[in-house]
N, CA, C and O atoms as a CHARMM CRD file, in Angstrom:
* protein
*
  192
    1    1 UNK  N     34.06400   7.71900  -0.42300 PROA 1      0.00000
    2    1 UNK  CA    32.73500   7.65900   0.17500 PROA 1      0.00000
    3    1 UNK  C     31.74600   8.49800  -0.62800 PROA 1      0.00000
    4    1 UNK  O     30.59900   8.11500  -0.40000 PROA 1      0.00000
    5    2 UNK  N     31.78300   9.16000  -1.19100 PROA 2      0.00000
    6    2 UNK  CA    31.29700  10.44300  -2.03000 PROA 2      0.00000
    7    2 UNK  C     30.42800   9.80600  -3.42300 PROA 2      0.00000
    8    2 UNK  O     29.29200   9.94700  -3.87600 PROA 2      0.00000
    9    3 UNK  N     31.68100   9.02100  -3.80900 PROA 3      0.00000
   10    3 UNK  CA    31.45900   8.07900  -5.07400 PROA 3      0.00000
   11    3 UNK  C     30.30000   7.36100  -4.78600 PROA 3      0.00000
   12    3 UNK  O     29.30500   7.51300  -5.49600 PROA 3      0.00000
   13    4 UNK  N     30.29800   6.59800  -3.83600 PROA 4      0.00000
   14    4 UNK  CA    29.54000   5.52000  -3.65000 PROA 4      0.00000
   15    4 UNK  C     28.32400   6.13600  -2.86800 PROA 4      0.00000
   16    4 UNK  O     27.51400   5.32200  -2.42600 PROA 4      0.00000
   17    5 UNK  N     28.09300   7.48200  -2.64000 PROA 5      0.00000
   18    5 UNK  CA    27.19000   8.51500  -2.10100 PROA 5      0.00000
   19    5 UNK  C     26.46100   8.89200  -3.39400 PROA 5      0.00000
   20    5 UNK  O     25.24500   8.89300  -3.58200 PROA 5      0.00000
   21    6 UNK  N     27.23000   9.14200  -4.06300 PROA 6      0.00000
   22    6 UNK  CA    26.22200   9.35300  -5.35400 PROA 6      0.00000
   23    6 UNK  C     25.83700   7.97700  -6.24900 PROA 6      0.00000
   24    6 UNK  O     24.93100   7.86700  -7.07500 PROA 6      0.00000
   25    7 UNK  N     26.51900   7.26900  -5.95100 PROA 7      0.00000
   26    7 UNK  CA    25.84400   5.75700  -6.76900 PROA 7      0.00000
   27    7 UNK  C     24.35100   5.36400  -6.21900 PROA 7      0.00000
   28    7 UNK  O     23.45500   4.89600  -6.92200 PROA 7      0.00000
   29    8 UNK  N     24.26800   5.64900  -4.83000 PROA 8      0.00000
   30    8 UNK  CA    23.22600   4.93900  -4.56000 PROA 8      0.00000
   31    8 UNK  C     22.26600   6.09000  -4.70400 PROA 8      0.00000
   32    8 UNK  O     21.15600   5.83200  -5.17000 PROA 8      0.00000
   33    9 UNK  N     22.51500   7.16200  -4.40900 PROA 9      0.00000
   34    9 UNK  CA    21.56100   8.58000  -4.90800 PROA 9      0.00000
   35    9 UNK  C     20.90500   7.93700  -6.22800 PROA 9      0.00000
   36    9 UNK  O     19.69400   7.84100  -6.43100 PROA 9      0.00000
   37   10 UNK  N     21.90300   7.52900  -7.05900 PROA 10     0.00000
   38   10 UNK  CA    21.11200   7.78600  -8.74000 PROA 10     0.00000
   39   10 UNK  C     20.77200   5.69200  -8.80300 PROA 10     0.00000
   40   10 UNK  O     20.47300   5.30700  -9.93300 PROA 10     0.00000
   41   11 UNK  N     20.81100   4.94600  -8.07200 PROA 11     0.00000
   42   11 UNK  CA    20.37800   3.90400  -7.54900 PROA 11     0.00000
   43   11 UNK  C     18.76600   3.91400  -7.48600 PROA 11     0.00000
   44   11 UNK  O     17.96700   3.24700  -8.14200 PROA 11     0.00000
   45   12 UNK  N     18.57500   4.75400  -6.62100 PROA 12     0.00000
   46   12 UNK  CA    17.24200   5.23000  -5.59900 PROA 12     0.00000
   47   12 UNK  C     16.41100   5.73300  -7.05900 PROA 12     0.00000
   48   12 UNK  O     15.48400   5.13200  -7.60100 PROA 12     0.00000
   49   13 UNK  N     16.84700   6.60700  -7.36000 PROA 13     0.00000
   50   13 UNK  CA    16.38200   7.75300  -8.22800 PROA 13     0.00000
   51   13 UNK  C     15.87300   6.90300  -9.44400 PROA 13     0.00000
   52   13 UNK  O     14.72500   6.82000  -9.88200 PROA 13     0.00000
   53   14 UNK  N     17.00700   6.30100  -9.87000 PROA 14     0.00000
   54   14 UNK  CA    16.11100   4.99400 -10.79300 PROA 14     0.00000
   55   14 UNK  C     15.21600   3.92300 -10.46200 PROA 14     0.00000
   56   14 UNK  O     14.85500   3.18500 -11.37900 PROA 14     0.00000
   57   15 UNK  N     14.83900   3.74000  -9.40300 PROA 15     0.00000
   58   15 UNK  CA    14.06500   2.69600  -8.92200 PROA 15     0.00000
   59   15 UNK  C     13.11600   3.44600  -8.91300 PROA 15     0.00000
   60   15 UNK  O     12.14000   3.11300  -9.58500 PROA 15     0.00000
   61   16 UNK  N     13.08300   4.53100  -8.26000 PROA 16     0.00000
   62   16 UNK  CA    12.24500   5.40600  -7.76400 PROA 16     0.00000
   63   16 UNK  C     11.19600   5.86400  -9.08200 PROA 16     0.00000
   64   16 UNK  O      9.97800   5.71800  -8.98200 PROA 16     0.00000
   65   17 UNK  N     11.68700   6.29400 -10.01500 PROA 17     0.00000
   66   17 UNK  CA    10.96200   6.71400 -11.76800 PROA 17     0.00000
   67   17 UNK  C     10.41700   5.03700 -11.90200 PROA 17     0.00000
   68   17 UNK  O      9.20500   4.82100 -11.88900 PROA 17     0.00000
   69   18 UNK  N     11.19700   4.13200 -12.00400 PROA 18     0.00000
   70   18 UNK  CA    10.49200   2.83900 -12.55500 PROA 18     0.00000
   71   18 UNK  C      9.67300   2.81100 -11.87900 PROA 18     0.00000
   72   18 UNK  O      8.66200   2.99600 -12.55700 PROA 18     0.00000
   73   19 UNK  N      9.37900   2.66500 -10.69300 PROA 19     0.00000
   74   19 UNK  CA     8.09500   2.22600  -9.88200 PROA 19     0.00000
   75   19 UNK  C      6.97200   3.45300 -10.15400 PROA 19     0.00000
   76   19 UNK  O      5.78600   3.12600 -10.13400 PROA 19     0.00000
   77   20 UNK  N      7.37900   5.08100 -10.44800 PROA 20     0.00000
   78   20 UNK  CA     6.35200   5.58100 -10.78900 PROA 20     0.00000
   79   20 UNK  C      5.60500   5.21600 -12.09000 PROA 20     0.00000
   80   20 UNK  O      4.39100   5.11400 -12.26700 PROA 20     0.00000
   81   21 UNK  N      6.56200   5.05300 -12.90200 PROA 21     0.00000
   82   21 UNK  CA     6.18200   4.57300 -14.40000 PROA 21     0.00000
   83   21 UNK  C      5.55700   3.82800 -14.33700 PROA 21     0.00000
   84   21 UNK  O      4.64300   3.77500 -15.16000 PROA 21     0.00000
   85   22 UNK  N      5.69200   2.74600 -13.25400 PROA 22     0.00000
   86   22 UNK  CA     4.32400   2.05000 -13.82600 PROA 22     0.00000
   87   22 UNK  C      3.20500   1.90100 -12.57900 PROA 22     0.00000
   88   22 UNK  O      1.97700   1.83200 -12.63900 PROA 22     0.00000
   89   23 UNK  N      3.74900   1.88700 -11.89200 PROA 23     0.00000
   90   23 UNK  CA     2.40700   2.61300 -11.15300 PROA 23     0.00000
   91   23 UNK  C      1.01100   3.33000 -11.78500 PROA 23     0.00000
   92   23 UNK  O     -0.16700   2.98700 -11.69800 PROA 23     0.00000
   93   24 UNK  N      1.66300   4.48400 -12.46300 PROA 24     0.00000
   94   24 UNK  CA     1.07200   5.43200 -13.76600 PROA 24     0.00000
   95   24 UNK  C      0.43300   4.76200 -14.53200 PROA 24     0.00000
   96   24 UNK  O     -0.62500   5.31500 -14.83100 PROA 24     0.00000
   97   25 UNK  N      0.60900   3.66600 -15.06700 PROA 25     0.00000
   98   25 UNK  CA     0.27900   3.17300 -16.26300 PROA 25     0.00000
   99   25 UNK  C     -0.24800   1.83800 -15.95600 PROA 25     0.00000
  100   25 UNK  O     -0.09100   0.80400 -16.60600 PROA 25     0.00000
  101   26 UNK  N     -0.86100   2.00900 -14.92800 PROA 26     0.00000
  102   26 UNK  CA    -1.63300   0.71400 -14.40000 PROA 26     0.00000
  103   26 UNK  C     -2.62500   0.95300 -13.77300 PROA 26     0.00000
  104   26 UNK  O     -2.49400   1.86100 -12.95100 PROA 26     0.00000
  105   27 UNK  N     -3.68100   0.44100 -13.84400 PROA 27     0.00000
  106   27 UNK  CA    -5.19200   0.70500 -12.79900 PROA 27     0.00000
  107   27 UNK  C     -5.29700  -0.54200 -12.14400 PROA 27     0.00000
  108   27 UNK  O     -4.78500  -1.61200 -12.47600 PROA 27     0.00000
  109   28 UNK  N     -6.11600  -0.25000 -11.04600 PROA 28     0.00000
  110   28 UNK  CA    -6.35000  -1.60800 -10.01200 PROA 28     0.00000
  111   28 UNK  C     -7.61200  -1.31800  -9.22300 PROA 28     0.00000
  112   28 UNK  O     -7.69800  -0.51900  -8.29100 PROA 28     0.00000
  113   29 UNK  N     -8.60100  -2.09100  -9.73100 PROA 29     0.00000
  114   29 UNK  CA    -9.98800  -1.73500  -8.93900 PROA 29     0.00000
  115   29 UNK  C     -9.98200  -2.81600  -8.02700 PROA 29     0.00000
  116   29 UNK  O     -9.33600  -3.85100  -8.18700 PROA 29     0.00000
  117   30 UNK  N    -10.78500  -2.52900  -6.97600 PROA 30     0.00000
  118   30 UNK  CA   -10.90500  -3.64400  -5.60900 PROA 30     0.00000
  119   30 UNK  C    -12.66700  -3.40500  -5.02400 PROA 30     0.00000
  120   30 UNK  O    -13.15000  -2.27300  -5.06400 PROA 30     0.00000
  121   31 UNK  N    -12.94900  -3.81300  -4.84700 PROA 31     0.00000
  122   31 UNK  CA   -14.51900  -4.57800  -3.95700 PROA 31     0.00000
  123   31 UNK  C    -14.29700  -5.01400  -2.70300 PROA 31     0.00000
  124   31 UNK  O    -13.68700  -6.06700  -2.51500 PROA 31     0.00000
  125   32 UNK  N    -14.73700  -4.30400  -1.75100 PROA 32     0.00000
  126   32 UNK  CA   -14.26000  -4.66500   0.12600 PROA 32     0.00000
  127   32 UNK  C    -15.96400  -5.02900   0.28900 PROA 32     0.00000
  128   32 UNK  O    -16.84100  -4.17500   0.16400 PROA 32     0.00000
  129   33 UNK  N    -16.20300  -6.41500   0.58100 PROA 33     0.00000
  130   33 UNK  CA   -17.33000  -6.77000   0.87300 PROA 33     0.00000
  131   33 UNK  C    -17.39100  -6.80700   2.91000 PROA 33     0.00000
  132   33 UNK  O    -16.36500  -6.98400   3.56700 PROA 33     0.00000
  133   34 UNK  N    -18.35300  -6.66600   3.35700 PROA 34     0.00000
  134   34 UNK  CA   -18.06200  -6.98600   5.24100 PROA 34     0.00000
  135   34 UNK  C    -19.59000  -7.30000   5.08200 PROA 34     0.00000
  136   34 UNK  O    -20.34300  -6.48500   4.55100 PROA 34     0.00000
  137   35 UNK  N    -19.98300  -8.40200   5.51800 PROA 35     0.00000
  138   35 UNK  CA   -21.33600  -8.92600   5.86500 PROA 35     0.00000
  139   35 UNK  C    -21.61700  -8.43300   6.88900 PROA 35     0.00000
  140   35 UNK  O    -20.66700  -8.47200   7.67000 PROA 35     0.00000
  141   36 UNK  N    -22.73000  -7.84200   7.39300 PROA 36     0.00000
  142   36 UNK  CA   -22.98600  -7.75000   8.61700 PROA 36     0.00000
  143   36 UNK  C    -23.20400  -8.58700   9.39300 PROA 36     0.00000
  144   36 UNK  O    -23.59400  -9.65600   8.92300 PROA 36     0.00000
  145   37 UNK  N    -23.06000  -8.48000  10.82000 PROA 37     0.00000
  146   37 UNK  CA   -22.99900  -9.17100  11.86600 PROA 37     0.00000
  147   37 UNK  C    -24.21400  -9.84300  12.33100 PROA 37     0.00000
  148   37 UNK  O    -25.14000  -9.04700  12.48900 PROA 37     0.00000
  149   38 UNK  N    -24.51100 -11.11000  12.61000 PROA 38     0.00000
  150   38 UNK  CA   -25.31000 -11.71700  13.35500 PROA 38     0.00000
  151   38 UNK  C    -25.98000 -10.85600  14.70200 PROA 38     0.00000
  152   38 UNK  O    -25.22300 -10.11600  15.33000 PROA 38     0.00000
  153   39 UNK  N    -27.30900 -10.97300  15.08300 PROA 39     0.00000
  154   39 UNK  CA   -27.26800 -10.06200  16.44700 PROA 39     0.00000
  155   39 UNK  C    -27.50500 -10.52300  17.28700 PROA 39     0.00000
  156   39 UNK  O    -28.10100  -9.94100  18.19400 PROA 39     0.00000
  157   40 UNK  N    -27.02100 -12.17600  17.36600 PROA 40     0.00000
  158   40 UNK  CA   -26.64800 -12.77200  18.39800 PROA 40     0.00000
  159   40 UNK  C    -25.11300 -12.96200  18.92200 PROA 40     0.00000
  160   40 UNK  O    -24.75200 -13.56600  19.93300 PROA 40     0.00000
  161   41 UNK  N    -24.06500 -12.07800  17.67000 PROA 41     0.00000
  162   41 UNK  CA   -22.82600 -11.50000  18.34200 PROA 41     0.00000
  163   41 UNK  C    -22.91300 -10.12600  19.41300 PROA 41     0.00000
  164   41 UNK  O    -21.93200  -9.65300  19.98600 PROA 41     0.00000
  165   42 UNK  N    -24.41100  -9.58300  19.54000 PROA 42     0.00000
  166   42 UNK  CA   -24.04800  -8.57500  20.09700 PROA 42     0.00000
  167   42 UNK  C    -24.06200  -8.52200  21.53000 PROA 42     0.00000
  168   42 UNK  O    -23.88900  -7.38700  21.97400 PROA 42     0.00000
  169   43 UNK  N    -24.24300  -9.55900  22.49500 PROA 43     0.00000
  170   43 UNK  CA   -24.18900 -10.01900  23.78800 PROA 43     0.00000
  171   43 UNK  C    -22.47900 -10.02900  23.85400 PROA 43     0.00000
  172   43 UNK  O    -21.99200  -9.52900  24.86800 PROA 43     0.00000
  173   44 UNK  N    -21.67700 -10.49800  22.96600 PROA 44     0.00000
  174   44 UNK  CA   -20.03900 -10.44000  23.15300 PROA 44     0.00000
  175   44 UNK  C    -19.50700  -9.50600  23.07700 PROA 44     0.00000
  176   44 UNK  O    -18.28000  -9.52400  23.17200 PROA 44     0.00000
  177   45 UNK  N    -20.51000  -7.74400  22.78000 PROA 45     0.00000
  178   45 UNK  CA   -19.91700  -6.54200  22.47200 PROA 45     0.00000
  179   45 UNK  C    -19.65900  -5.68800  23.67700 PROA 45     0.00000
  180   45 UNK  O    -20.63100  -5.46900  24.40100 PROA 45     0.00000
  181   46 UNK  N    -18.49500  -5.16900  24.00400 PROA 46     0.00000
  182   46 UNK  CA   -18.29300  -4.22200  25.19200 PROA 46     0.00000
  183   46 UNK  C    -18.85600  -3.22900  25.18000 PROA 46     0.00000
  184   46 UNK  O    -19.36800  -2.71300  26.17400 PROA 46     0.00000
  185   47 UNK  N    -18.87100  -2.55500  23.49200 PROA 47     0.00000
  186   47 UNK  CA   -19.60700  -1.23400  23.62100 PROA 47     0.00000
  187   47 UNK  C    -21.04100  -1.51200  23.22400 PROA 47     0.00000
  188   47 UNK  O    -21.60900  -2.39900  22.58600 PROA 47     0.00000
  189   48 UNK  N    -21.41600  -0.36100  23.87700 PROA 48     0.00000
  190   48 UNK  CA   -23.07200  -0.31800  24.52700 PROA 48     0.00000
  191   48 UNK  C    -23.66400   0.70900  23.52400 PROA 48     0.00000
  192   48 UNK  O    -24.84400   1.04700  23.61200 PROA 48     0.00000
């Protein structure tokens, strides 16, 4: 059990560096557009 306790330890541990590696070495820009609301949705609003 020990064996196979440390296999998946150094399993993890390597997945774990690959995904930082490139994580690291990658950029990712994003743009969140939200139109504003009509203000004839605001008769359907609970809050006041």
């Amino acid at each position: 059990m020990k064996k196979f306790t440390s296999f998946v330890a150094a399993a993890a541990k390597k997945q774990a560096e690959k995904a930082l590696k490139s994580s690291a070495n990658s950029t990712t820009s994003t743009a969140v557009y939200q139109p504003k609301a009509p203000a004839a949705l605001k008769k359907f609003s609970k809050v006041k």
